[in-house]
gemmi code that builds the backbone of each chain (N, CA, C; Angstrom):
import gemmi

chains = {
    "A": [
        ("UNK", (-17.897, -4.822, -16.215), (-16.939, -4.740, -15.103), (-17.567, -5.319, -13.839)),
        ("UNK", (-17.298, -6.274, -12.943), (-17.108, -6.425, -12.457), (-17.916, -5.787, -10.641)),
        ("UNK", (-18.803, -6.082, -9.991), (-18.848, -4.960, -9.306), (-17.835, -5.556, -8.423)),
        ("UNK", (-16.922, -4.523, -7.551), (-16.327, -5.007, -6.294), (-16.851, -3.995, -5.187)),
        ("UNK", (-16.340, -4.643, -4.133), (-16.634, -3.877, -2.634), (-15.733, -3.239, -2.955)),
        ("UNK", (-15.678, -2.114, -1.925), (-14.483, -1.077, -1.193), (-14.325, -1.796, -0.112)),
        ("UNK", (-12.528, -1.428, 0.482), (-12.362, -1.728, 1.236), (-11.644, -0.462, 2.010)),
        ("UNK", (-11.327, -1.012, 3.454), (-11.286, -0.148, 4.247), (-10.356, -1.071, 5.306)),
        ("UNK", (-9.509, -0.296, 5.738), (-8.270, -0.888, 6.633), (-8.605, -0.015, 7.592)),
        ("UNK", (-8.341, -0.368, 8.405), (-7.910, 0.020, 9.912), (-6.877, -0.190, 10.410)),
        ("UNK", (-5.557, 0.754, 9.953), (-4.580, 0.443, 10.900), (-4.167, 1.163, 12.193)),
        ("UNK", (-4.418, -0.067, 13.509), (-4.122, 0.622, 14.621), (-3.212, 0.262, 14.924)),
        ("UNK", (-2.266, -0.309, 14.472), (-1.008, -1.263, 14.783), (0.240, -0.538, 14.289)),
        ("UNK", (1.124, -0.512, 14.912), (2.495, 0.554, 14.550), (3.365, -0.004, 14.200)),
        ("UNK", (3.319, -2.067, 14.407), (4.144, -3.033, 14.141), (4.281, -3.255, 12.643)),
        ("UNK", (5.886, -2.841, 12.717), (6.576, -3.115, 10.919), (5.870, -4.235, 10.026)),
        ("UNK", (5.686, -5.381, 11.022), (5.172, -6.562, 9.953), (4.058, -6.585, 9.613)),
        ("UNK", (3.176, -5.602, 10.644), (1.774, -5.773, 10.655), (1.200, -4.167, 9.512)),
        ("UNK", (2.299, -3.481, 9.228), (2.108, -2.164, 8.227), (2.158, -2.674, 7.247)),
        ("UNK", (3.236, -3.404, 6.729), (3.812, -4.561, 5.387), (2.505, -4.796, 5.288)),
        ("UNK", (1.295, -5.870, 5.892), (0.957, -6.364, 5.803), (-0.490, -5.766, 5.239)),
        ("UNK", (-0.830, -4.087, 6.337), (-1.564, -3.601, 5.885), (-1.723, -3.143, 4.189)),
        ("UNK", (-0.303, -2.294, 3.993), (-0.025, -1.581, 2.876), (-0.035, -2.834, 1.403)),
        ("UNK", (0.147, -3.784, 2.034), (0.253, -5.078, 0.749), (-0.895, -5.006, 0.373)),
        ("UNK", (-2.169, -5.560, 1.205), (-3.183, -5.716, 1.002), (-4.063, -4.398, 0.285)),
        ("UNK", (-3.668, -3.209, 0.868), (-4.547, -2.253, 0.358), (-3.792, -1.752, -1.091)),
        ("UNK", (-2.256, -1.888, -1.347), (-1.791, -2.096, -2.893), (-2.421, -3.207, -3.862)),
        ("UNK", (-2.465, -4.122, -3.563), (-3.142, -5.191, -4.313), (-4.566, -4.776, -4.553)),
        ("UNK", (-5.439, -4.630, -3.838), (-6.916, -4.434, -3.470), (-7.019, -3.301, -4.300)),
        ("UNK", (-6.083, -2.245, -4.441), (-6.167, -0.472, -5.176), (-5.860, -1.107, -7.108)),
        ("UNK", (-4.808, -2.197, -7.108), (-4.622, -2.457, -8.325), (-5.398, -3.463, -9.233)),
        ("UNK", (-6.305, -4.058, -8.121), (-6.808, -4.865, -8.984), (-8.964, -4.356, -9.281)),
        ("UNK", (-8.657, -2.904, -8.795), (-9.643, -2.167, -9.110), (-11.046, -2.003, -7.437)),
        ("UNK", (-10.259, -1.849, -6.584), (-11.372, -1.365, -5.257), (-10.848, -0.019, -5.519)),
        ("UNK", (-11.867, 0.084, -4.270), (-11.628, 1.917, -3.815), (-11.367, 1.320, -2.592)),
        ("UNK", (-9.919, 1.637, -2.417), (-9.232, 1.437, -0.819), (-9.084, 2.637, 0.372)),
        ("UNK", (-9.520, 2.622, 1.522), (-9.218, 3.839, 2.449), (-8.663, 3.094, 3.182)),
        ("UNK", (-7.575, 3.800, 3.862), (-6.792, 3.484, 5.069), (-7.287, 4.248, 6.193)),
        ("UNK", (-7.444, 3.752, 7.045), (-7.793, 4.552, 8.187), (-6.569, 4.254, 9.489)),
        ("UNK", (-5.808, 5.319, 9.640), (-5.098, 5.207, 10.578), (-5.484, 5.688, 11.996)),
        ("UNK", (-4.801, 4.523, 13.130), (-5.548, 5.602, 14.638), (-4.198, 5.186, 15.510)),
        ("UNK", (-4.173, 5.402, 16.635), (-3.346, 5.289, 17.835), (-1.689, 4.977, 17.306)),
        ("UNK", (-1.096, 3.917, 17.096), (0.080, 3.170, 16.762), (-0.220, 3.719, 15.182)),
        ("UNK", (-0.558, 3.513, 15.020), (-0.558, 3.516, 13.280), (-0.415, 4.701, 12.697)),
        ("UNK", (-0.481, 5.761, 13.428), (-0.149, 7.260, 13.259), (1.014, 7.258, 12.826)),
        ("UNK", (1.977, 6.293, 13.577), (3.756, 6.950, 12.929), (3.955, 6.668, 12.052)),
        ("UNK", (2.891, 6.138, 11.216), (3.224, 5.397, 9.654), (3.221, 6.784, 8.920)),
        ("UNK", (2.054, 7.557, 9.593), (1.795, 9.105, 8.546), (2.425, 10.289, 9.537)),
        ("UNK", (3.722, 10.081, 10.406), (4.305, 10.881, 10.596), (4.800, 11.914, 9.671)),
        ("UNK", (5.273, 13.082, 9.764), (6.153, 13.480, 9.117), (7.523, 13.102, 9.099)),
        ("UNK", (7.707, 13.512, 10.413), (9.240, 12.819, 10.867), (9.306, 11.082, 10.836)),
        ("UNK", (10.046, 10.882, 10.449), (9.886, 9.328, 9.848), (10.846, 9.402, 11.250)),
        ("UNK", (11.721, 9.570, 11.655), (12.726, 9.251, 13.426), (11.225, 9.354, 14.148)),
        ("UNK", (13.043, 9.568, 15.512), (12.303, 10.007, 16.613), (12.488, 11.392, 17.355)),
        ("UNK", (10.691, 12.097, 17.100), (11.147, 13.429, 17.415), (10.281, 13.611, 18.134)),
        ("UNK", (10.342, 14.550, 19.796), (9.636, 15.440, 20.355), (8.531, 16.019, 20.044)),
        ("UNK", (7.508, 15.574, 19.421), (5.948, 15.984, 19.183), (5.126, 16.199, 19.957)),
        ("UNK", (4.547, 17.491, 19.736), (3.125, 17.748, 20.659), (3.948, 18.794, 21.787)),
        ("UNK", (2.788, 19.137, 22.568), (3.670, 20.187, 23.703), (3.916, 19.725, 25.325)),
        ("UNK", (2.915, 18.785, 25.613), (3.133, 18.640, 26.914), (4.043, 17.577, 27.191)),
        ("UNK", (4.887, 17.633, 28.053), (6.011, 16.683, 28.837), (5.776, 15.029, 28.194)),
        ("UNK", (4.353, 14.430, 28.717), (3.677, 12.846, 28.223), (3.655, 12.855, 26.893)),
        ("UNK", (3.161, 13.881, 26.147), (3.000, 13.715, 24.869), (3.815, 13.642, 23.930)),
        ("UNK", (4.989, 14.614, 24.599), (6.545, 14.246, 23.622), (7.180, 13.255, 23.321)),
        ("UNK", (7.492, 12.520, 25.519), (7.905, 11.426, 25.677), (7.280, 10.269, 24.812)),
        ("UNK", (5.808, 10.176, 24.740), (5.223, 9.330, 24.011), (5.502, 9.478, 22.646)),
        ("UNK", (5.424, 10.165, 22.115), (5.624, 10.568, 20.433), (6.807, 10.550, 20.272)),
        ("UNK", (8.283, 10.562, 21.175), (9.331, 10.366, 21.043), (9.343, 9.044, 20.781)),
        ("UNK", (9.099, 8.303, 21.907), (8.992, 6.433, 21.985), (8.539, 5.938, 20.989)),
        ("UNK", (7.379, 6.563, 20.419), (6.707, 5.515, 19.661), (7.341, 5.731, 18.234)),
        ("UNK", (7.287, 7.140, 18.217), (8.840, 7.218, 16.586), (7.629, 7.301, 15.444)),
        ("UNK", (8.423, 6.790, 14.602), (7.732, 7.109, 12.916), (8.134, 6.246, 12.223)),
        ("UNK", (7.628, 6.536, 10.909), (7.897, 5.226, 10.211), (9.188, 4.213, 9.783)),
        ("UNK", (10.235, 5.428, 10.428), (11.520, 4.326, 10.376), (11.997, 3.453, 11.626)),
        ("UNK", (11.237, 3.963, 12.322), (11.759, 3.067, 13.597), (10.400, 2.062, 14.352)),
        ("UNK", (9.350, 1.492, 13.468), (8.535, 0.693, 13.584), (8.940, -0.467, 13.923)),
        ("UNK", (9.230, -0.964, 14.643), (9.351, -2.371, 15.827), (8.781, -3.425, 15.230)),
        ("UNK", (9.276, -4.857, 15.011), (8.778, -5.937, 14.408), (8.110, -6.576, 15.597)),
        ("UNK", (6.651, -6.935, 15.493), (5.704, -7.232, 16.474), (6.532, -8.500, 17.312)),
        ("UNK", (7.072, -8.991, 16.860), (8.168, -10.231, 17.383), (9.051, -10.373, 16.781)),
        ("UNK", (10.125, -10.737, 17.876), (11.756, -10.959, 17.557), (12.219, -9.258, 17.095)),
        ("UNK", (11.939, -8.387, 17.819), (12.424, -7.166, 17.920), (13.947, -6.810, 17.502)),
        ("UNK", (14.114, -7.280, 18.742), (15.841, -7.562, 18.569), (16.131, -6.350, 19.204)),
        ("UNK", (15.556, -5.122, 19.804), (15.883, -3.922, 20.513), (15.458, -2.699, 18.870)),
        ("UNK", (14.833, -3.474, 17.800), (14.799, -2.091, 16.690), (15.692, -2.335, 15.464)),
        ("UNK", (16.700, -4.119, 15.602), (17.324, -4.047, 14.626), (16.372, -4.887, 13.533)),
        ("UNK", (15.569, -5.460, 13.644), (15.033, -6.268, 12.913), (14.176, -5.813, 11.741)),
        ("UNK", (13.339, -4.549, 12.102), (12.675, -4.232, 10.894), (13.819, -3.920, 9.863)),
        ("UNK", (15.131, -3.712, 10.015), (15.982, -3.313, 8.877), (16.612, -4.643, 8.266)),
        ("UNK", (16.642, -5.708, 9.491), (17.075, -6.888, 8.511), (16.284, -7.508, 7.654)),
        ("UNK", (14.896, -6.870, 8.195), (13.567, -7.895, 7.352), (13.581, -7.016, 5.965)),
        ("UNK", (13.611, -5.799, 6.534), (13.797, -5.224, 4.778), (14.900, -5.453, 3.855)),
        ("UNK", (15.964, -5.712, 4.144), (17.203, -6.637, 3.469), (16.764, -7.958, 3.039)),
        ("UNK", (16.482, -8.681, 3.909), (15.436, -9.921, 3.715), (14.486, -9.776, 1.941)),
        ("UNK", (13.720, -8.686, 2.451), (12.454, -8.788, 1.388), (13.196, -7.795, 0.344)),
        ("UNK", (14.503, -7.094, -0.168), (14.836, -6.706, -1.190), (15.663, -7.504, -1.765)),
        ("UNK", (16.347, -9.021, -0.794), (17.155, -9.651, -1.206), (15.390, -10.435, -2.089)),
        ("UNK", (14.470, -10.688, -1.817), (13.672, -11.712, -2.427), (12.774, -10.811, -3.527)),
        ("UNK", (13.184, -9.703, -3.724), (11.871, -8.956, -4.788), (10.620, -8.510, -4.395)),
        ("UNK", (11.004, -8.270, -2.877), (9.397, -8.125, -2.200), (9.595, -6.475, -2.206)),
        ("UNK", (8.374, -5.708, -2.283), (8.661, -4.617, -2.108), (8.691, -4.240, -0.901)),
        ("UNK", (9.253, -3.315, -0.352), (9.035, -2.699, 1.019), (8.506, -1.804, 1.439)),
        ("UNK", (8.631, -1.187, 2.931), (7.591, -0.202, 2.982), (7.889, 0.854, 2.391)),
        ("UNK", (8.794, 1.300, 1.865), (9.184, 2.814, 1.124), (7.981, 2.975, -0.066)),
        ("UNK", (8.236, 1.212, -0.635), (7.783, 0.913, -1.772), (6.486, 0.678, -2.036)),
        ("UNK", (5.753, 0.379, -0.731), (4.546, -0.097, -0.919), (3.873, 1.473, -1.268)),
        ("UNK", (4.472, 1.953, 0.224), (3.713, 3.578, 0.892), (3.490, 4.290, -0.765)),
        ("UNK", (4.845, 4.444, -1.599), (4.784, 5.145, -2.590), (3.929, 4.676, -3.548)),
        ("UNK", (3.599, 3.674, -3.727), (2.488, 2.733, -4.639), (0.927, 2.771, -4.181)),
        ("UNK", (0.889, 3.072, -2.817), (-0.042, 3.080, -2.663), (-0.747, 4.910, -2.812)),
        ("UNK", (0.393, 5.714, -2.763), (0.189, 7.123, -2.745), (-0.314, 7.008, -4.518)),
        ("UNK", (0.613, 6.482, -5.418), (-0.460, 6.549, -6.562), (-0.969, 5.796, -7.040)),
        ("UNK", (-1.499, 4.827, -6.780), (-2.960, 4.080, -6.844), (-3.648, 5.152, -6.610)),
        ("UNK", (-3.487, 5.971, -5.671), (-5.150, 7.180, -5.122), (-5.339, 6.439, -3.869)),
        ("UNK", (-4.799, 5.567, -2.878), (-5.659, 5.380, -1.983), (-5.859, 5.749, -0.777)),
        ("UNK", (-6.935, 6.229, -0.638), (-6.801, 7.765, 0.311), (-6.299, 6.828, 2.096)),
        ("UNK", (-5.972, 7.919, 2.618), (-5.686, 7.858, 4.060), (-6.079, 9.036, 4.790)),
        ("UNK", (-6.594, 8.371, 5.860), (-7.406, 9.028, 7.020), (-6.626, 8.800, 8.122)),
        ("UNK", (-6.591, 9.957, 8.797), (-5.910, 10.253, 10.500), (-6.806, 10.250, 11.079)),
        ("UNK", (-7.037, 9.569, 12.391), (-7.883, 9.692, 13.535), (-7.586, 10.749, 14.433)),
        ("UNK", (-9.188, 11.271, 14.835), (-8.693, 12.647, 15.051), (-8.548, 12.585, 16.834)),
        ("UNK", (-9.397, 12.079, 17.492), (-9.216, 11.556, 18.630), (-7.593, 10.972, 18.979)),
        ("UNK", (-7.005, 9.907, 18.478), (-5.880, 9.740, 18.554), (-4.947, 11.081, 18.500)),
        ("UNK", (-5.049, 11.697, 17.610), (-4.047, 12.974, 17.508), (-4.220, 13.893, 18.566)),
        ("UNK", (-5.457, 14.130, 18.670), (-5.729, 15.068, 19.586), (-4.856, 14.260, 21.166)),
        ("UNK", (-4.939, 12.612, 21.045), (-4.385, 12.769, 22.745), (-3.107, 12.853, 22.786)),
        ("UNK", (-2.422, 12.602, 21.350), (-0.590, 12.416, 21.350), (-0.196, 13.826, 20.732)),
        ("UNK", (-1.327, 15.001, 20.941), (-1.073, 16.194, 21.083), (-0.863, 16.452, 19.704)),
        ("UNK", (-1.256, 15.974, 18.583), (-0.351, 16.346, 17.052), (-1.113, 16.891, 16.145)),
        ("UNK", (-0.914, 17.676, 14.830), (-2.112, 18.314, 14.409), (-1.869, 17.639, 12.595)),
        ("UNK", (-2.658, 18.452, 12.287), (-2.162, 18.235, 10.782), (-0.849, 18.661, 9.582)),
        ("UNK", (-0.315, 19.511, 10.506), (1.295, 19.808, 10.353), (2.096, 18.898, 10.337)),
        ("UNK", (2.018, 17.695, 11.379), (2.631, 16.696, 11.811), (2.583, 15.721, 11.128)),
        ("UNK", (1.459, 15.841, 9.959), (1.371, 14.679, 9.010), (1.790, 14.430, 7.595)),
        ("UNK", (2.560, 13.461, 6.700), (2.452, 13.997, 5.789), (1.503, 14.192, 4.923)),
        ("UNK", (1.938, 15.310, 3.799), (1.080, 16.048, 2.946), (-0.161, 14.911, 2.287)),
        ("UNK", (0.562, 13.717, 1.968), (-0.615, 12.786, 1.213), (-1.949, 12.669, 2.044)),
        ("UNK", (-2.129, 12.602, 3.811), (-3.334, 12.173, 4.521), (-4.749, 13.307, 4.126)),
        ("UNK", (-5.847, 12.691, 3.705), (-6.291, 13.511, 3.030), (-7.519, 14.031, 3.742)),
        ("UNK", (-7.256, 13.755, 4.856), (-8.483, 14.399, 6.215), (-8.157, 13.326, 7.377)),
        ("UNK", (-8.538, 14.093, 8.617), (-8.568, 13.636, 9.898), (-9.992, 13.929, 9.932)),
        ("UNK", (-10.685, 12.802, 10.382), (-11.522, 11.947, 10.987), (-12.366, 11.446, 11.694)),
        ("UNK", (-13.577, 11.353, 12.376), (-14.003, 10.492, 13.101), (-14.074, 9.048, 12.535)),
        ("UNK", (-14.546, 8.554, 14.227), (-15.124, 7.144, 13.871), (-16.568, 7.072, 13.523)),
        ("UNK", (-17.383, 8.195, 13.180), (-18.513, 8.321, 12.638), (-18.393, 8.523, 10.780)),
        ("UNK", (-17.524, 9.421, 10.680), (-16.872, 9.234, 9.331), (-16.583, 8.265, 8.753)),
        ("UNK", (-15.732, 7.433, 9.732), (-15.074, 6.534, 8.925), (-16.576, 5.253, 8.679)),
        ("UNK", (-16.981, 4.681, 9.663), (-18.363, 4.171, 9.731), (-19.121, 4.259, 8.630)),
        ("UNK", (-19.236, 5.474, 8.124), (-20.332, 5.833, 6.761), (-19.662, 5.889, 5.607)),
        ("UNK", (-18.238, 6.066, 5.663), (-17.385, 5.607, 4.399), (-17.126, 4.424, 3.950)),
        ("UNK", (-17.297, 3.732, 5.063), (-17.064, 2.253, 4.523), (-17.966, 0.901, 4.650)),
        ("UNK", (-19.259, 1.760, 5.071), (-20.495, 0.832, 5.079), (-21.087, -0.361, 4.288)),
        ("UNK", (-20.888, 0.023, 2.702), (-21.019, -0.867, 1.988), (-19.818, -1.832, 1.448)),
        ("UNK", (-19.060, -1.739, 2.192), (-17.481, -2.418, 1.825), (-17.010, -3.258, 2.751)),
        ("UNK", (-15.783, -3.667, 2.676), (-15.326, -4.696, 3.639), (-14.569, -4.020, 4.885)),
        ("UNK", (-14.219, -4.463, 6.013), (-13.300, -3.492, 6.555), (-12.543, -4.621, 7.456)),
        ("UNK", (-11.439, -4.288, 7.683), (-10.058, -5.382, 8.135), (-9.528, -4.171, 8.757)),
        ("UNK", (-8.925, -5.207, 10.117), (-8.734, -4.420, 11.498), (-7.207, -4.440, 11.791)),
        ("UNK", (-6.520, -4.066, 11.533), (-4.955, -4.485, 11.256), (-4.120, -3.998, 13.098)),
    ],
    "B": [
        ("UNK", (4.664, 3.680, -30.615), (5.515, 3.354, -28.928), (4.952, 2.417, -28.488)),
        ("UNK", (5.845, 1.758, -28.152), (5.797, -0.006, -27.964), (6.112, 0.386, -25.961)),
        ("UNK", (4.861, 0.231, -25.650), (5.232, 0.065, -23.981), (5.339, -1.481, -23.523)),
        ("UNK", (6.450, -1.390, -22.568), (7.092, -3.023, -22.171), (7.101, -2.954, -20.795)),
        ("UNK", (6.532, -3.984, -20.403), (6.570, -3.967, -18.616), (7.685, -5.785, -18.188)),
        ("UNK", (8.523, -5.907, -17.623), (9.042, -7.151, -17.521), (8.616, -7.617, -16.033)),
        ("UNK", (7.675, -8.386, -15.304), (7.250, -8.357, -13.984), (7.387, -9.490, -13.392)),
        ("UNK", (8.481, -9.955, -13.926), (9.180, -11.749, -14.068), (9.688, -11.560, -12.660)),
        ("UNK", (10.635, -10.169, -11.925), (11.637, -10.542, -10.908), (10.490, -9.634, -9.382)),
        ("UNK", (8.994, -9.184, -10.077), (8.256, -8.737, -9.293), (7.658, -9.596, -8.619)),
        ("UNK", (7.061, -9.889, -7.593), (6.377, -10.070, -6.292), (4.894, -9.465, -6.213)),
        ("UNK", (4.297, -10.027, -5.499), (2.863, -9.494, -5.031), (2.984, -8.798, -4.305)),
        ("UNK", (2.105, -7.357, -4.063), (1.104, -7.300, -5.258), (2.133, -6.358, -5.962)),
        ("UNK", (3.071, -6.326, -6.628), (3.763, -4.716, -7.209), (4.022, -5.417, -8.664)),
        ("UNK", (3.027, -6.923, -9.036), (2.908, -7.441, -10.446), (2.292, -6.640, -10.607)),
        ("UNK", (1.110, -7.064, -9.972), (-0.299, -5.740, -10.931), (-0.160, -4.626, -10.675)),
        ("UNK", (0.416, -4.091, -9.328), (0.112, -2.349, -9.613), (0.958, -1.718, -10.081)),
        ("UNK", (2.439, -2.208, -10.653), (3.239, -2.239, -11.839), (2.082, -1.877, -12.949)),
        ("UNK", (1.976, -2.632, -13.306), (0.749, -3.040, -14.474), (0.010, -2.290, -14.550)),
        ("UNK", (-1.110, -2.021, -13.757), (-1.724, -0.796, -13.395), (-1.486, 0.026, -13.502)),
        ("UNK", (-0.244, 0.958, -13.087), (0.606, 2.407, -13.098), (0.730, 2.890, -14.352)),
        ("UNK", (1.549, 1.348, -15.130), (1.754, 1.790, -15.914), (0.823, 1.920, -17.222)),
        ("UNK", (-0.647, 1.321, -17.248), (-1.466, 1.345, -17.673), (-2.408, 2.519, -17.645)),
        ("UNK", (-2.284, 3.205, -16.165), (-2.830, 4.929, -16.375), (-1.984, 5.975, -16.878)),
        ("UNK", (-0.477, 5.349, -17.256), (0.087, 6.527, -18.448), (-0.324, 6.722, -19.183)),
        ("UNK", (-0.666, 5.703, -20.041), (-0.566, 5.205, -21.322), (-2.510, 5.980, -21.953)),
        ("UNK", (-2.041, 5.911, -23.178), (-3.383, 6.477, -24.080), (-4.381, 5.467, -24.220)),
        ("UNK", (-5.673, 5.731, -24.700), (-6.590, 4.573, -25.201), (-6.149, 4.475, -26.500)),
        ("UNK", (-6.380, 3.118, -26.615), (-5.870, 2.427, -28.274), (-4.428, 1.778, -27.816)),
        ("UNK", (-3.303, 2.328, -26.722), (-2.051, 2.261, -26.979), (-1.964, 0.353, -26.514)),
        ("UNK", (-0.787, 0.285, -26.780), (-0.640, -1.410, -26.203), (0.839, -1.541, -25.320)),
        ("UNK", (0.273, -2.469, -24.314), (1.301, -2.749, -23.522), (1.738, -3.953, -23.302)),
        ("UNK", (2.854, -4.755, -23.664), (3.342, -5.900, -23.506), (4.608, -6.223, -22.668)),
        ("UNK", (3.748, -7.076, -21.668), (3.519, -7.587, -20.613), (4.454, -9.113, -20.314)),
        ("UNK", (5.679, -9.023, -20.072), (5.990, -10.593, -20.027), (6.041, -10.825, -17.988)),
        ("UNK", (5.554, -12.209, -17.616), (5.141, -12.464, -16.606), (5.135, -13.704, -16.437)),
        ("UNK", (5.541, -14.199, -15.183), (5.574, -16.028, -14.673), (4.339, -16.479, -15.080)),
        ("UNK", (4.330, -17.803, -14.969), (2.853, -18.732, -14.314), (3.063, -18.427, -13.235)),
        ("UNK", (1.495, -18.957, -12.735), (1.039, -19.128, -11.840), (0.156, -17.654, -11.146)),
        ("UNK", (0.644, -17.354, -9.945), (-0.284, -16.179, -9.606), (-0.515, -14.967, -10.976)),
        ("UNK", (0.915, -14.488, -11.379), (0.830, -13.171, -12.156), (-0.297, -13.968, -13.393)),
        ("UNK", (0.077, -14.643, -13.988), (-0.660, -15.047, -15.232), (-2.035, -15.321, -14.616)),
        ("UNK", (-2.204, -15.854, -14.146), (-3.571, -16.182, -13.280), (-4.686, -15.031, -13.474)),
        ("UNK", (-4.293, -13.797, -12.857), (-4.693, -12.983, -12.400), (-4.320, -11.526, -12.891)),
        ("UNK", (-3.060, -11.148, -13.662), (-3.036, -9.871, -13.907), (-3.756, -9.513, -15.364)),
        ("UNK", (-3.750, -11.144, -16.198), (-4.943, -10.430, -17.477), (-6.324, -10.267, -17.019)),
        ("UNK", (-6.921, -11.079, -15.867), (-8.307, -11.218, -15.652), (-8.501, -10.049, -14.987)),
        ("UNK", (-7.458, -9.318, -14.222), (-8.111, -7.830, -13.433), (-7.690, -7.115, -14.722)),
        ("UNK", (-6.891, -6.856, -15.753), (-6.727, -5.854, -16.880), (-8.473, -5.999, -17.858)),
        ("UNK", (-8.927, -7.219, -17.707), (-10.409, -7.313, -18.621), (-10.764, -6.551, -17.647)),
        ("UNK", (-11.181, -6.781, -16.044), (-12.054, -6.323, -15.399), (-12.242, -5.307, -14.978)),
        ("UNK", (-11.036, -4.206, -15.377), (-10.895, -2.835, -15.976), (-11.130, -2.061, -16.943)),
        ("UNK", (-11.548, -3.146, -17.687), (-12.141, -2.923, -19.428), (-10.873, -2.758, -19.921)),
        ("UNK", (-10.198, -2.975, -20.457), (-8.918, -3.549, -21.142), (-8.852, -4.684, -22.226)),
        ("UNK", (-8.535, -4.578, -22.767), (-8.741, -5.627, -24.220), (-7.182, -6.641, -23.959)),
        ("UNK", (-7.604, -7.993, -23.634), (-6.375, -8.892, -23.878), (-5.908, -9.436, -24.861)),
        ("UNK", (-5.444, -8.956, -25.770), (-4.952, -9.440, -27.063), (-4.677, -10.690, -27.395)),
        ("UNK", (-3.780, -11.077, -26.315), (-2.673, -12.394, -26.819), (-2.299, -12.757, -25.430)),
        ("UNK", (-1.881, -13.980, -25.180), (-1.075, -14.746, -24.189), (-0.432, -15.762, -25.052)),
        ("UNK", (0.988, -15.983, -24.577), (1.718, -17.125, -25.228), (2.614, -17.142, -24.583)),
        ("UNK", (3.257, -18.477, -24.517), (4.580, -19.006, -23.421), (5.101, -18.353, -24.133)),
        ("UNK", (6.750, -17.760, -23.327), (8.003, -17.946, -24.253), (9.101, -18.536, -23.196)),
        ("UNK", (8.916, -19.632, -23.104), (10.132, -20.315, -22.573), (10.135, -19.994, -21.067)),
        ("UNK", (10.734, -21.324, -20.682), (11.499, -20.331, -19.159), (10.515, -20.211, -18.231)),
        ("UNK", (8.964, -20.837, -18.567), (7.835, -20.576, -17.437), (7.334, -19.621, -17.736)),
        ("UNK", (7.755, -18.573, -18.707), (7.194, -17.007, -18.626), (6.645, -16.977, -19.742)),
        ("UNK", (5.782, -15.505, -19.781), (4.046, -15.842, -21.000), (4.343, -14.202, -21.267)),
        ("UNK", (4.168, -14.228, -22.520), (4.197, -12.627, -22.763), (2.181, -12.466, -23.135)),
        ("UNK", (2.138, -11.325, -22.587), (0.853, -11.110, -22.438), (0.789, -9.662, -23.219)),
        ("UNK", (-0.421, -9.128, -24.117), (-0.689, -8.118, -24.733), (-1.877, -7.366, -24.568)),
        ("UNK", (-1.589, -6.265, -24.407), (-2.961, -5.838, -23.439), (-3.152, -4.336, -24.003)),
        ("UNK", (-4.143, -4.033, -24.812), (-4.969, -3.175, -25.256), (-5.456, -2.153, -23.936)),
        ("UNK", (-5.130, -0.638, -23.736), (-5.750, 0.076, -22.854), (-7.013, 0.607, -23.512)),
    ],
}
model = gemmi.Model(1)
for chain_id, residues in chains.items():
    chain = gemmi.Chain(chain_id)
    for i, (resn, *xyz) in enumerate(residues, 1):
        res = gemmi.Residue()
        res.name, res.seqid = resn, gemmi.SeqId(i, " ")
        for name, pos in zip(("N", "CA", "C"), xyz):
            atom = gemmi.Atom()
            atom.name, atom.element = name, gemmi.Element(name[0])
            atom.pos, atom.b_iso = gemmi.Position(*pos), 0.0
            res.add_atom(atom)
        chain.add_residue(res)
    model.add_chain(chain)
structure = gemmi.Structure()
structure.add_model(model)
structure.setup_entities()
């Protein structure tokens, strides 16, 4: 067999095209035999929301408003040509009209491959959110000292 | 039990981790046949099934661009 690296994502990016893009890579990379970690931080949190909308999270006044705005994984913003929020739904029409999978599809593929995901704990802690707030699959929150020694001997891509 | 995967109307990467998935059901000894395009899928989904330790039986066109592939877990 083969030796391969591990790899290791970093997604800090909350942009629809730029999650696609993460979750592709770390599905492919999980199936064709790595050990993949996702590491989520700032933006990239609403991917492992619970609430896939937009809901009032956290307790203080900034932290809601913010966690309201920034939403969850259904209302992820296409990094360009937005359109005001309609676009990530046409792009997914787009990619089911062509056989591409989407993010429902990737997320769930990548939940069984095994490939673990990490919450940043710093990030949570400032958008006020705990591990309640996440779903059940994230399999620890984090440092960036953690993540550092998990993925030392592997590749790591900054999404 | 004859396991059949068809990954002709699949896309990257959900050829192989199709393939994959359905390859950690399945028993040792069992066989899974595999029909799949040229080009990327053929390329690449028997060479990561060896590099899993997987036994590739067979590859052969059948028409149409597409290769049925047989793959020993």
């Amino acid at each position: 067999m083969a030796d391969k690296k591990d790899l290791t994502i970093v997604c800090f990016s909350g942009d629809f095209d730029k999650v696609v893009a993460a979750f592709t890579m770390a599905t492919g990379a999980a199936a064709t035999n790595r050990k993949v970690t996702m590491f989520f931080t700032f933006w990239g949190l609403n991917v492992l929301k619970k609430k896939q909308g937009r809901a009032w999270l956290g307790q203080g006044l900034m932290a809601k408003t913010f966690n309201f705005l920034m939403g969850g994984r259904k209302t992820l913003p296409l990094s360009r040509l937005n359109f005001g929020g309609v676009s990530a739904g046409l792009m997914t029409g787009m990619m089911k009209k062509h056989n591409v999978a989407t993010l429902p599809e990737l997320i769930e593929a990548a939940n069984a491959l095994g490939i673990r995901l990490l919450a940043c704990e710093m990030a949570l802690h400032i958008l006020e959110l705990g591990r309640e707030d996440l779903v059940d699959e994230v399999e620890d929150i984090v440092g960036v000292a953690t993540f550092l020694n998990e993925s030392e001997n592997g590749h790591i891509i900054f999404v | 039990m004859i396991n059949f995967l068809d990954i002709t109307k699949e896309t990257c990467p959900m050829t192989f981790v199709k393939v994959k998935l359905q390859l950690a059901t399945m028993e040792e000894g069992q066989e899974l046949e595999v029909i799949l395009n040229e080009g990327e899928p053929l390329k690449n989904v028997p060479a990561s099934c060896e590099e899993q330790g997987y036994k590739v039986l067979s590859i052969e066109a059948c028409g149409d661009n597409k290769h049925r592939v047989l793959i020993q877990k």
